[in-house]
C-alpha positions as CSV (number, residue, x, y, z in Angstrom):
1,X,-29.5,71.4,-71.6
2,X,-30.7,74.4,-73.0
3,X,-32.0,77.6,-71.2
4,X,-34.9,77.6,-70.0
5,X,-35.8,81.1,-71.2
6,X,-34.3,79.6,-74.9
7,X,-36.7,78.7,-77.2
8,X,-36.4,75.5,-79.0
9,X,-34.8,76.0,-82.3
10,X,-37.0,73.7,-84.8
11,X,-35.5,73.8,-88.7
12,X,-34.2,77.8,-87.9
13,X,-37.5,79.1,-86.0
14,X,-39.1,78.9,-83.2
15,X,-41.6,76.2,-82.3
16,X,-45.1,76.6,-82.9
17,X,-47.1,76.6,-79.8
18,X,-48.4,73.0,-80.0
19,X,-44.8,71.4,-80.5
20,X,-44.0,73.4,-76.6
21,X,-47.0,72.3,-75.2
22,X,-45.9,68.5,-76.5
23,X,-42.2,69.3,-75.2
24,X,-43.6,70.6,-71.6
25,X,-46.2,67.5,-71.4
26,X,-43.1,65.2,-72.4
27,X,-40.5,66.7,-70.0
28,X,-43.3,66.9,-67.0
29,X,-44.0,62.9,-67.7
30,X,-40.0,62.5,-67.4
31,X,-39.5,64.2,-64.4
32,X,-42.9,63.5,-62.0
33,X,-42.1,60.0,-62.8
34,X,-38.4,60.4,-61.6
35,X,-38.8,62.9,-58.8
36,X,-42.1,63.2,-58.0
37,X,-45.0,65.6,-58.5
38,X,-43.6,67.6,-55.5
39,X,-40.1,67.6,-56.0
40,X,-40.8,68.8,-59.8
41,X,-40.6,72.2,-59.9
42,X,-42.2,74.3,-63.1
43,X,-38.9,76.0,-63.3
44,X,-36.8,72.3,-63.9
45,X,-39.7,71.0,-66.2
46,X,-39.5,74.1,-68.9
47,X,-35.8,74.1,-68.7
48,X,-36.2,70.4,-69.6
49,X,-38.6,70.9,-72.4
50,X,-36.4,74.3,-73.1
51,X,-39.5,76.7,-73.0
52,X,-40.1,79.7,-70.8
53,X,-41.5,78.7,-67.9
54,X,-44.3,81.1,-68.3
55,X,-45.8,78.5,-70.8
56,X,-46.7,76.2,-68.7
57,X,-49.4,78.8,-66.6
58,X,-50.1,79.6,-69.9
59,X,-51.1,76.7,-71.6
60,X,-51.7,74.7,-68.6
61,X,-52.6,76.8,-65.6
62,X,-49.9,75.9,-63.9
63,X,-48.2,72.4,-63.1
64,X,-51.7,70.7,-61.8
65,X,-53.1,71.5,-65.1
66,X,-50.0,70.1,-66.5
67,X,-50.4,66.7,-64.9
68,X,-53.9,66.9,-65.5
69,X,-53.1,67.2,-69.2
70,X,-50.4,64.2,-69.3
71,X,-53.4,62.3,-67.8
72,X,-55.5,63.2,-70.5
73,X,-53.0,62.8,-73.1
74,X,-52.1,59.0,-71.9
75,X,-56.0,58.4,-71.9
76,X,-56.6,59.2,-75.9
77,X,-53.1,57.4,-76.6
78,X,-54.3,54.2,-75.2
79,X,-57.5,54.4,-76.3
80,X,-56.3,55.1,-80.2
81,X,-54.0,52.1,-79.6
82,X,-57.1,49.5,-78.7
83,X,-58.7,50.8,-81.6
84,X,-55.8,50.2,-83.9
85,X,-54.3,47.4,-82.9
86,X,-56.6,45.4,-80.8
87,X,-59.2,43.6,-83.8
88,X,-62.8,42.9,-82.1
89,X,-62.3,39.4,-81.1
90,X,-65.1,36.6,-82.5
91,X,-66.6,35.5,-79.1
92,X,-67.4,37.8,-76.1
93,X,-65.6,35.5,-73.4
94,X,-62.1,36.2,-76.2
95,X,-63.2,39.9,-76.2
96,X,-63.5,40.1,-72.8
97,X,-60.0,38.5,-72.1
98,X,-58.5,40.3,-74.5
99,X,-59.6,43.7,-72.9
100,X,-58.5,42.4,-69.7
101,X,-55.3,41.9,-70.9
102,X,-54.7,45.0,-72.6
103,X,-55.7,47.0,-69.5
104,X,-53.4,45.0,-67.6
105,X,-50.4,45.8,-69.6
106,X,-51.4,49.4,-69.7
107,X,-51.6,49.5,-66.2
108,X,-47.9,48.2,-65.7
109,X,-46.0,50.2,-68.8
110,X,-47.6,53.2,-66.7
111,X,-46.7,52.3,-63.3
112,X,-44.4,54.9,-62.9
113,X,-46.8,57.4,-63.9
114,X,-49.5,55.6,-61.9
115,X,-47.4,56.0,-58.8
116,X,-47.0,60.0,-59.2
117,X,-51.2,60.4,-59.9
118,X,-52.6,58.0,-57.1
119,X,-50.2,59.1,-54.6
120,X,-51.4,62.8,-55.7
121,X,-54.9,62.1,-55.7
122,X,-54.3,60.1,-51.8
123,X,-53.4,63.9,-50.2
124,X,-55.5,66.0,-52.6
125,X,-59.2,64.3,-52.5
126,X,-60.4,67.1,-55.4
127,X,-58.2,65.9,-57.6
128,X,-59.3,62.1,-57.2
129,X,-62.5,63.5,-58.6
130,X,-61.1,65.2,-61.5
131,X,-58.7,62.2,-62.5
132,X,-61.9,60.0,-63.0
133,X,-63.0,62.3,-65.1
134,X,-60.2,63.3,-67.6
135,X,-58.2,59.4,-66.8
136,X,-59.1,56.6,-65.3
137,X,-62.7,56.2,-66.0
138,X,-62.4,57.0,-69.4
139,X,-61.4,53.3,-70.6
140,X,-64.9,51.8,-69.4
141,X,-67.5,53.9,-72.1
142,X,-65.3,52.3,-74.8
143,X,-65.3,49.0,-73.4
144,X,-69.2,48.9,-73.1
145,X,-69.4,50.0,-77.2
146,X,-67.1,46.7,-77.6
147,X,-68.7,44.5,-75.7
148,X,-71.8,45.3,-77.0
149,X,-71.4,43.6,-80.2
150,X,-72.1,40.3,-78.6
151,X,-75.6,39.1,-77.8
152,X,-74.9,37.7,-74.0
153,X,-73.4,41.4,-72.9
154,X,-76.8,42.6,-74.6
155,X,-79.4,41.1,-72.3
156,X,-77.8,42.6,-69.1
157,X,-79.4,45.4,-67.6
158,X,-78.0,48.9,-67.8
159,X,-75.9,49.5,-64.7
160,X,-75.1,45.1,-65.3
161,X,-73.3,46.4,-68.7
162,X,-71.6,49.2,-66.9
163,X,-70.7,46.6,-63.7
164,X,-69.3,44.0,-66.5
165,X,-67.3,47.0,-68.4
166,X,-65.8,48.9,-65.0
167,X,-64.6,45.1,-63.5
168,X,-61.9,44.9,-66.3
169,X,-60.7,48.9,-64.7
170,X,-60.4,47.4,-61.8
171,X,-58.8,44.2,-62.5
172,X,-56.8,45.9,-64.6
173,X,-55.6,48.6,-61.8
174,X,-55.5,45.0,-59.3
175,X,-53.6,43.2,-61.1
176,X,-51.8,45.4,-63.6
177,X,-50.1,47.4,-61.2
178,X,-51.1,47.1,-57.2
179,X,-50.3,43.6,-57.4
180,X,-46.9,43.6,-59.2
181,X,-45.9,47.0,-58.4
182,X,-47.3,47.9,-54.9
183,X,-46.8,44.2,-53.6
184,X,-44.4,43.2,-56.1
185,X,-46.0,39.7,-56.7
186,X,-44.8,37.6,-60.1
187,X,-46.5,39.4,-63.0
188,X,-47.1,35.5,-64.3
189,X,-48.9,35.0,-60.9
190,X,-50.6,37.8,-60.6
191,X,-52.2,37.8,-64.6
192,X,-53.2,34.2,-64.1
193,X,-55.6,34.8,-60.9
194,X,-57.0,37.8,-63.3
195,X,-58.0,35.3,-66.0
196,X,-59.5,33.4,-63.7
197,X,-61.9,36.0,-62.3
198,X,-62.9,36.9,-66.0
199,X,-63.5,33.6,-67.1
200,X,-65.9,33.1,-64.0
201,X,-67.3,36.7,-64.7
202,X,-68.1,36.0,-68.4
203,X,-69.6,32.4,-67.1
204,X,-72.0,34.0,-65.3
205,X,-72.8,36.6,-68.2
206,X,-73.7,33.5,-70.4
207,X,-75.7,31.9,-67.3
């Protein structure tokens, strides 16, 4: 491992200030989801990312604004990846599913990270309200846009669009990763009792 007052040697120089703040985000993601939030000192995470450890107040503000960052970084990553990779399906209850389901696997390739920010935002009520803002939340704006391609989702009210958008967040958190991770139920088990709520939630959207 190198120093941590070493700077990472890239092609015979120095890195460039957004390949440390990519090596600090990447080591802090490592070790918060291996130690803890707590346990991680600033001090272990730039001797991981081998960076000074001043960088991290620097860029960050210190190690909060780190994990805030990793939050935010995980947010646009998804988010690019449902716009890449995830087509607009042909009928809303297929869209609906399909968003369903791509929440839920977010949920659980992130349960380890999900563990370090919930149990973080449990003793530190502030930061609950900044992770809706820069994480959680920020899912649900693009699943409106989505869903509004389809006539049915169009006729709902306002706040029944946002209702409609924000139960696939929650599903998703349900059954995604308090279900299989927290209660450790059969990820088969615990997917299949999620489709069933959709289907009965699109039902009613077509009523």
């Amino acid at each position: 491992m190198a120093h941590a007052l070493a700077w990472p040697i890239v092609k015979g120089r120095r890195q460039a200030p957004a390949a440390r703040q990519q090596a600090l985000l990447t080591a802090a993601s490592e070790l918060f989801a291996a130690r803890g939030y707590e346990a991680a000192t600033t001090h272990e995470i730039a001797a991981h990312a081998g960076c000074a450890e001043g960088l991290i107040h620097r860029y960050f503000g210190g190690k909060r604004g780190l994990l805030l960052a990793l939050i935010d970084r995980r947010a646009s990553q998804e988010l690019a990846e449902l716009a890449d990779h995830w087509p607009l399906a042909p009928t809303l209850a297929q869209e609906f599913l399909h968003l369903l389901q791509w929440e839920i696997e977010s949920m659980w390739q992130d349960r380890n990270f999900l563990r370090v920010i919930l149990s973080r935002a449990l003793v530190e009520p502030d930061f609950g309200k900044v992770l809706r803002t820069v994480g959680l939340s920020r899912h649900v704006p693009v699943f409106v846009e989505r869903l509004s391609h389809f006539e049915q989702y169009r006729r709902l009210s306002e706040a029944e669009r946002d209702g409609v958008a924000q139960s696939i967040k929650v599903l998703g958190l349900v059954f995604g990763f308090m279900r299989p991770v927290l209660l450790q139920q059969d990820r088969t088990v615990a997917q299949e009792m999620a489709t069933i709520i959709a289907i009965n939630i699109v039902r009613g959207i077509s009523a």
